[in-house]
N, C-alpha and C positions, 0 to 999 in steps of 0.2 A: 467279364462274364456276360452274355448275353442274355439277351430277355427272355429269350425259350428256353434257359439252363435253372433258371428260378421254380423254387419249388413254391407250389399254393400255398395260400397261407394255412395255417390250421383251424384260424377261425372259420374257414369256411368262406365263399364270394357270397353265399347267401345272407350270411352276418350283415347289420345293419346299426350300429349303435343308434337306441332311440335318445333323442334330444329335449322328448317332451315327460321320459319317466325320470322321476329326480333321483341322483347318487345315492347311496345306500348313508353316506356322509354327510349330506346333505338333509336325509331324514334323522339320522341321531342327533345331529342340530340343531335340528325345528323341534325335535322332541326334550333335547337340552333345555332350549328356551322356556318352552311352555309349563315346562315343569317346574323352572325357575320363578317364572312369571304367578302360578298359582301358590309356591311357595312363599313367595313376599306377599300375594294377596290374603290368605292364610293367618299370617304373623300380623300384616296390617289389622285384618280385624281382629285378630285375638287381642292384640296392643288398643286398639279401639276400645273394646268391649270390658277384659278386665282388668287392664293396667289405666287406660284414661277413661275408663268411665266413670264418674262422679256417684257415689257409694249412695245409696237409697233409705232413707231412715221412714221404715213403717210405722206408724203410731198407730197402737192397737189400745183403745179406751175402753173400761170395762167398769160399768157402773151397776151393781147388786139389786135386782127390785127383788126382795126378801119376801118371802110369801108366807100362809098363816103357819105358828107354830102353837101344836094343839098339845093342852096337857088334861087329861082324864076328858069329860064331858064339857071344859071348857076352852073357846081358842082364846090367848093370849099374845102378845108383843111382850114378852120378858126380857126378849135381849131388841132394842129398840133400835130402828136401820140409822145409817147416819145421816145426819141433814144435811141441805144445801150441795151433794153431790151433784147435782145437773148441770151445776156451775160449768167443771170441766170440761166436757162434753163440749158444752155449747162454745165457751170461749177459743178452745182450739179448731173450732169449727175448718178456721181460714186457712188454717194449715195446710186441709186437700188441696188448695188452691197452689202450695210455695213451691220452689224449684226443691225435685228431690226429695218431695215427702208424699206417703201415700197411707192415707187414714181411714178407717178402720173401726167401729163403734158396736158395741156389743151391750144390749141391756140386760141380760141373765148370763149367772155365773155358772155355769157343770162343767164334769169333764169330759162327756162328752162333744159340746157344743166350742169349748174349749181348745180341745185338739182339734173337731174341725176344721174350725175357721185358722187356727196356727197351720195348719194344711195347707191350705189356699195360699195365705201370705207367702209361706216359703216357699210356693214355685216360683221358679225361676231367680227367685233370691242369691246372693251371691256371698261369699266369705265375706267380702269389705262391705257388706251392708251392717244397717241396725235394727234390730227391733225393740224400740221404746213400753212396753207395754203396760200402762196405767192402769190398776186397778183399786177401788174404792169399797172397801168392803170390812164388816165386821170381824175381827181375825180372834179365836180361842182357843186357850186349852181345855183340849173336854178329854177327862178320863186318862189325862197324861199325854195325848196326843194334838200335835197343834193343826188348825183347820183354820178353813176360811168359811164363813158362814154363806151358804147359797142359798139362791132362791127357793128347795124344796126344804130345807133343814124344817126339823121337828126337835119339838122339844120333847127330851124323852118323859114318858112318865112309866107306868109300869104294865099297857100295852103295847108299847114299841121296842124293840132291842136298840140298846145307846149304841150297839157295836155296828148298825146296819150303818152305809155308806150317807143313805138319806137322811139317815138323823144326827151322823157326826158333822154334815158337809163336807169339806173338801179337806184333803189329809193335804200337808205344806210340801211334804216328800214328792206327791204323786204329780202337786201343780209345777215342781223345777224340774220334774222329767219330763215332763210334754213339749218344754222348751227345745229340748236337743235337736230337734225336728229341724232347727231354724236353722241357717248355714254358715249364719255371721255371727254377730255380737249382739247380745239379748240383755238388757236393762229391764227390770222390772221396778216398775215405782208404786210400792205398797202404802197405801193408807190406811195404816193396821186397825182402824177402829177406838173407841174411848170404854171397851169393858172392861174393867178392873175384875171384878170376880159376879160369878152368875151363878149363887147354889141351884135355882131350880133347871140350870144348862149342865151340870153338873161340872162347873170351872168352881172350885173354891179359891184356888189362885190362876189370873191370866201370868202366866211367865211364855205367851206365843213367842216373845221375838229371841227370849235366848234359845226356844227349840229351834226358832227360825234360824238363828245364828248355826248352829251346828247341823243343821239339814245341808245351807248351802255349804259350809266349810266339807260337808261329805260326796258335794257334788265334784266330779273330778271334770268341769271343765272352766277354765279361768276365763273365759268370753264371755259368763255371765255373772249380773252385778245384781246387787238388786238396794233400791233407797228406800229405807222405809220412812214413814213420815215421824216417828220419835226414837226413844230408847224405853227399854226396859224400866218400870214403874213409871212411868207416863204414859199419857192420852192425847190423841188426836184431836185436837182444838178447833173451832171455827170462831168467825167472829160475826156475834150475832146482828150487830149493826150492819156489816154489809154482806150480811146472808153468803159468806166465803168460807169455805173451810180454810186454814191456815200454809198445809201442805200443796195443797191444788193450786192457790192462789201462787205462789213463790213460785210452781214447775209454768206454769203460766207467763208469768214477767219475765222467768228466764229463757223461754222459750221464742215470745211473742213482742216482746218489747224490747228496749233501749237496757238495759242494766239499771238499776233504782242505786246501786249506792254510789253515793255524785263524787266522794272522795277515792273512790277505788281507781288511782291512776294505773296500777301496773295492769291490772285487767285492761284499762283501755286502750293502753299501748301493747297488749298484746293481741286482740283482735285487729286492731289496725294494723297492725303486722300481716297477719296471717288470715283474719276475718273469718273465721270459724271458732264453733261452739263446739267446746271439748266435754266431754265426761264431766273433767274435774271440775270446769266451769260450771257447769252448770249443777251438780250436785254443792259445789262450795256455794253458789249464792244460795240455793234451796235451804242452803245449812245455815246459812248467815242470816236469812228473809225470817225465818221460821224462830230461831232464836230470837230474833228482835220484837215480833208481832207477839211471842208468845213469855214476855220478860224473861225469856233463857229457861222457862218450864218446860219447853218442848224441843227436844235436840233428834234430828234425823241422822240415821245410820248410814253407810255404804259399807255393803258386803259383797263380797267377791267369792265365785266359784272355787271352794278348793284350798282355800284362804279365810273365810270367816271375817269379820269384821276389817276393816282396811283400816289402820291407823294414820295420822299426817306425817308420824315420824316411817315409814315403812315405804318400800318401795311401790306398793301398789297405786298409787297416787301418779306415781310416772308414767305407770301404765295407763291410765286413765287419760293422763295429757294426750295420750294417742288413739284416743276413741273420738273419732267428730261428730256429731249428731247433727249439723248443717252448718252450710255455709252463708255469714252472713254480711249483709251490706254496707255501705259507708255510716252508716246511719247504728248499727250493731244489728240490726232486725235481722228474721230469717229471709236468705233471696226470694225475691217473687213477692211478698207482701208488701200491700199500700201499705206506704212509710208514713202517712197524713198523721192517723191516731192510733192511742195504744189500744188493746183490746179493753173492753167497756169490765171485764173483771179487775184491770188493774187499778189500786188506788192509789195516791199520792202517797210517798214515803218518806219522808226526812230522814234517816237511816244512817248509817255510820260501816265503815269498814272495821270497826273493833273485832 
């Protein structure tokens, strides 16, 4: 066939294949890649962020400055604030400073000021965080409902309504809902106070901690615990020699220092293991410290959301093994702290694992 028998092509002689615009294959590819490439960037940070990042334990301290309570024409202190509280405060000071804690001090008790600042805290807060939250305050039953006495309470007489909010203080129900807010796991560590009964508070009997008991046992979420510093028909103890309260002092040692009981080998061998402070840990020495300082008069709770009282034969104890509240160094301390000395609230203890 000859060259003049050929027919044109159809593309055209005008046609030109460009060499500088890229294949249509070539862009699904680049676009393959990049989309792959943001996708592993994506999963990196989210695996950063909330699978490897090291859980966050807020200590929120909340120390009661109790203000006047007026009865007729007279102001009185009938139900008297507890002592030695500032202790707390001051000795976890160093805390702000540890790897993973971030602290937090509150000297008035409302709910207002309350829910606030639990505001604040939980942004940006995550499910595997903690919130530790100490509070020291006078705890009663007035009128059959249990409270926490705050800085505005009044004592009722027969110009105030005992029913107004001011004059009961804080209802126990209203303080474990404000918690919800928080996104992790919420500890509350109660220092229920030393009132037995207050006729002119209108408390003929304190029974606060079995209504306590059955407030949380009503809260339906098992992520929060709360320690109080005794049981039922006891008192919050200090010891007036070294100006300590009993409860503060034990969340203290096990927070800030070395462990005090010298024969306690399976604890030691298990932070050397794993070198983190658990739940249980540290609610068991608080339970063990407290019994010993106080000849076994003063026994601390742990109650669980949902659950009421946690017993040692019951599974919530396990749960607890799985709650870390930091991690800490060769030495048992929390990371980040000068390991030189122990904080100036701790005293020597000669102490026993009984």
């Amino acid at each position: 066939m000859s060259a003049a028998s050929k027919k044109p092509s159809w593309r055209g002689q005008s046609y030109q294949p460009s060499s500088k615009a890229p294949s249509l294959r070539k862009k699904r590819w680049f676009a393959t890649v990049l989309l792959g490439a943001m996708s592993i960037a994506m999963a990196f940070l989210f695996w950063q962020w909330f699978i490897l990042r090291d859980p966050q334990t807020h200590l929120f301290a909340i120390v009661v400055n109790q203000g006047q309570k007026k009865s007729g024409q007279q102001d009185n202190l009938s139900i008297a604030p507890l002592r030695f509280t500032q202790k707390f405060p001051k000795a976890i000071a160093n805390l702000g400073a540890a790897k993973n804690f971030r602290l937090t001090e509150e000297l008035s008790l409302s709910l207002s000021t309350l829910e606030e600042r639990l505001g604040l805290i939980s942004k940006g807060a995550q499910r595997q965080d903690i919130l530790l939250c100490s509070i020291q305050a006078q705890c009663m039953t007035i009128q059959d409902e249990a409270v926490l006495i705050d800085a505005n309470f009044l004592l009722p007489d027969g110009s105030i309504d005992p029913q107004s909010e001011t004059t009961r203080g804080i209802p126990i129900a209203k303080l474990l809902g404000l918690y919800a807010i928080f996104p992790g796991t919420v500890i509350l560590a109660l220092d229920a106070g030393d009132v037995i009964a207050d006729n002119a508070a209108l408390c003929e009997q304190n029974d606060f901690l079995l209504k306590l008991q059955d407030a949380v046992k009503r809260v339906q979420n098992n992520r929060l615990w709360v320690l109080t510093s005794h049981s039922p028909t006891e008192i919050s103890q200090d010891d007036l020699a070294t100006s300590q309260r009993l409860f503060g002092r034990a969340m203290v040692e096990s927070l800030l220092g070395t462990i005090r009981i010298s024969n306690s080998e399976e604890w030691v061998r298990q932070w050397s293991v794993d070198r983190r402070l658990s739940l249980d840990e540290f609610a068991n020495y608080v339970h063990r410290r407290v019994q010993a300082d106080s000849g076994k008069s003063q026994t601390p709770w742990l109650l669980r959301g949902g659950e009421g009282l946690v017993r040692s034969d019951k599974a919530g104890w396990n749960d607890a093994r799985t709650v870390y509240l930091a991690k800490l160094d060769k030495l048992g301390r929390v990371e980040g702290l000068a390991a030189s000395k122990p904080s100036a609230i701790v005293t020597p203890w000669a102490g026993s694992a009984a």
